[in-house]
ChimeraX commands (.cxc) that place a marker at each C-alpha (Angstrom):
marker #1 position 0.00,0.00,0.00 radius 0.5
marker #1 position 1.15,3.91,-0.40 radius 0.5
marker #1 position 1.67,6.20,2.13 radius 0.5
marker #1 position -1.06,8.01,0.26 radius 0.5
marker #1 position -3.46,5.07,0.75 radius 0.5
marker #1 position -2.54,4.65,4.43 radius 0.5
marker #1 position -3.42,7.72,5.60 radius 0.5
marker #1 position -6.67,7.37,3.40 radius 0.5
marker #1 position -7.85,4.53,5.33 radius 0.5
marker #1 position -6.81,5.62,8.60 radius 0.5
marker #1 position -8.64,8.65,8.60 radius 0.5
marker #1 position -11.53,6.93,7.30 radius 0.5
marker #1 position -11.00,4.27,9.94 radius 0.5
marker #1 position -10.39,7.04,12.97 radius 0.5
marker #1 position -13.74,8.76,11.80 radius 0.5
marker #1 position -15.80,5.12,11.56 radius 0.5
marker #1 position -14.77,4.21,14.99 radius 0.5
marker #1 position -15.05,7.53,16.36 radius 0.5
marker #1 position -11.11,7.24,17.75 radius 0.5
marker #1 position -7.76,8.93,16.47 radius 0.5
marker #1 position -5.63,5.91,18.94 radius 0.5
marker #1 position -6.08,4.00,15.28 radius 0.5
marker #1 position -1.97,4.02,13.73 radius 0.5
marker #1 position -1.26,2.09,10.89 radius 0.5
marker #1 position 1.68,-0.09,10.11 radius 0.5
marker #1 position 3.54,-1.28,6.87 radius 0.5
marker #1 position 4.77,-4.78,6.67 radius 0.5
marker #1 position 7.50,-6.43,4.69 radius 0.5
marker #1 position 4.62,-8.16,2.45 radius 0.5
marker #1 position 3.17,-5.34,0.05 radius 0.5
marker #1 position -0.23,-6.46,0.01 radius 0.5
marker #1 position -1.04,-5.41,3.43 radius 0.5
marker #1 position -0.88,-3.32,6.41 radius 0.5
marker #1 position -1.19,-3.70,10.52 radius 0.5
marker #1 position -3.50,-1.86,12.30 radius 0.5
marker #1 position -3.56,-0.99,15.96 radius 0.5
marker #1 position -5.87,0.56,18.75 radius 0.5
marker #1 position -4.18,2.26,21.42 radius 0.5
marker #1 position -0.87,0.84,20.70 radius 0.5
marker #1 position -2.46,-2.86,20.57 radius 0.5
marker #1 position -2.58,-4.88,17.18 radius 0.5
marker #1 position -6.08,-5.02,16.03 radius 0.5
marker #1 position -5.93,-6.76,12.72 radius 0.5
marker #1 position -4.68,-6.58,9.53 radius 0.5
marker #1 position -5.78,-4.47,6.59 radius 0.5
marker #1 position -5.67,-5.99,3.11 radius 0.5
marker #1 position -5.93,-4.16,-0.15 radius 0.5
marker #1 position -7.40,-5.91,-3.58 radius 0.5
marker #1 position -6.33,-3.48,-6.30 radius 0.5
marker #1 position -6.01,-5.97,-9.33 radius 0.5
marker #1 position -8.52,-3.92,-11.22 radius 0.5
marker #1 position -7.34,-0.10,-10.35 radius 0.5
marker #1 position -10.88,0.82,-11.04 radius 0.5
marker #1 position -12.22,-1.08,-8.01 radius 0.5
marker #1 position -10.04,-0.89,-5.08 radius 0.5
marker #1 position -10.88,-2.42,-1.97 radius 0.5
marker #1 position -9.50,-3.10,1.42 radius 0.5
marker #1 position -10.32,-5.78,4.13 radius 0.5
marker #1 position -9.82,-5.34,7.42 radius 0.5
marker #1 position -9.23,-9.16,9.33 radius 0.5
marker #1 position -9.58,-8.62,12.87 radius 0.5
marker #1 position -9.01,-11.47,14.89 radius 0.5
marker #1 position -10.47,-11.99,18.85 radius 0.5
marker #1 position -8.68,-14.51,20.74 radius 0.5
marker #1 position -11.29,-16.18,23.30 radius 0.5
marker #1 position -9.28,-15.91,25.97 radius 0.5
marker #1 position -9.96,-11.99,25.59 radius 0.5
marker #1 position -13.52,-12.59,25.77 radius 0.5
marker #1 position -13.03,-13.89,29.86 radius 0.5
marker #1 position -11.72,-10.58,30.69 radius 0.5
marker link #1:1,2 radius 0.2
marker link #1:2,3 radius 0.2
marker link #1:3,4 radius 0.2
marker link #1:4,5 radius 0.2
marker link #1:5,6 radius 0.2
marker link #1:6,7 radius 0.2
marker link #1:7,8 radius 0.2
marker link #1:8,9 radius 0.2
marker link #1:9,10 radius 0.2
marker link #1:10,11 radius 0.2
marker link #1:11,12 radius 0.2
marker link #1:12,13 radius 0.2
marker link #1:13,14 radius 0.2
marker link #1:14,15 radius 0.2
marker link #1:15,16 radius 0.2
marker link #1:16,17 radius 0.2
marker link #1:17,18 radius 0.2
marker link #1:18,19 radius 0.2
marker link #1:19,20 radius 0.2
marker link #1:20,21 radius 0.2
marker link #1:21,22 radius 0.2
marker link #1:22,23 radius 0.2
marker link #1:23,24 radius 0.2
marker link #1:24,25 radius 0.2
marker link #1:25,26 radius 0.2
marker link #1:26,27 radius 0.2
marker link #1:27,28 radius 0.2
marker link #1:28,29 radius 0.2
marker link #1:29,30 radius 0.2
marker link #1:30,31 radius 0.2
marker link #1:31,32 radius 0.2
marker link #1:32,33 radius 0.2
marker link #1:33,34 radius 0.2
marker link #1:34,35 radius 0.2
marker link #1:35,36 radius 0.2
marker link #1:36,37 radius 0.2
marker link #1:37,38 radius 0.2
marker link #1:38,39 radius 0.2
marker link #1:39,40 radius 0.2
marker link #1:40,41 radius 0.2
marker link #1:41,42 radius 0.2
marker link #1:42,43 radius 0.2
marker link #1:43,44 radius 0.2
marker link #1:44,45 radius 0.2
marker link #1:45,46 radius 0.2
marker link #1:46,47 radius 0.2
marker link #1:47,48 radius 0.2
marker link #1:48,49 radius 0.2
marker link #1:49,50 radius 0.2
marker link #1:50,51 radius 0.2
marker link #1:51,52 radius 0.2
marker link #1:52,53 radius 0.2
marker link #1:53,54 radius 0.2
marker link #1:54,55 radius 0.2
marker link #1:55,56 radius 0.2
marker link #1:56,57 radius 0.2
marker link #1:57,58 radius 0.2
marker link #1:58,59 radius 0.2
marker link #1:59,60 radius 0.2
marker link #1:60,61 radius 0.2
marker link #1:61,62 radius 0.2
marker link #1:62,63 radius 0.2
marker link #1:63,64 radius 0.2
marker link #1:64,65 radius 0.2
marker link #1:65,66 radius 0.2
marker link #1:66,67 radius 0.2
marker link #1:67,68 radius 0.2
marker link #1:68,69 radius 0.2
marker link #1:69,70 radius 0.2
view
């Protein structure tokens, strides 16, 4: 992902959730991106741009069950 597209979904993510703690990571893998919620990994954020005319992202977030006790 760009910087450019990044930012793009961060800010859309920080207005969804109604948070700025969102921060967005780059990995070594192109295709996607880790995002975090007050310093804690929430997921990861995929992008599908095969066809530039239709890019989308997906956001996997994973919840551990343990997590759920607490």
């Amino acid at each position: 992902m760009t910087p450019e597209q990044i930012t793009s979904v961060r800010n859309y993510l920080c207005a969804r959730f109604g948070t700025e703690a969102i921060t967005i990571k780059p990995r070594k893998v192109q295709d996607s991106v880790e995002v975090y919620l007050n310093d804690e990994i929430l997921g990861l954020l995929y992008i599908d741009d095969e066809d530039p005319d239709d890019i989308s992202y997906d956001l996997n977030i994973s919840i551990i069950a343990q997590d759920l006790e607490g």
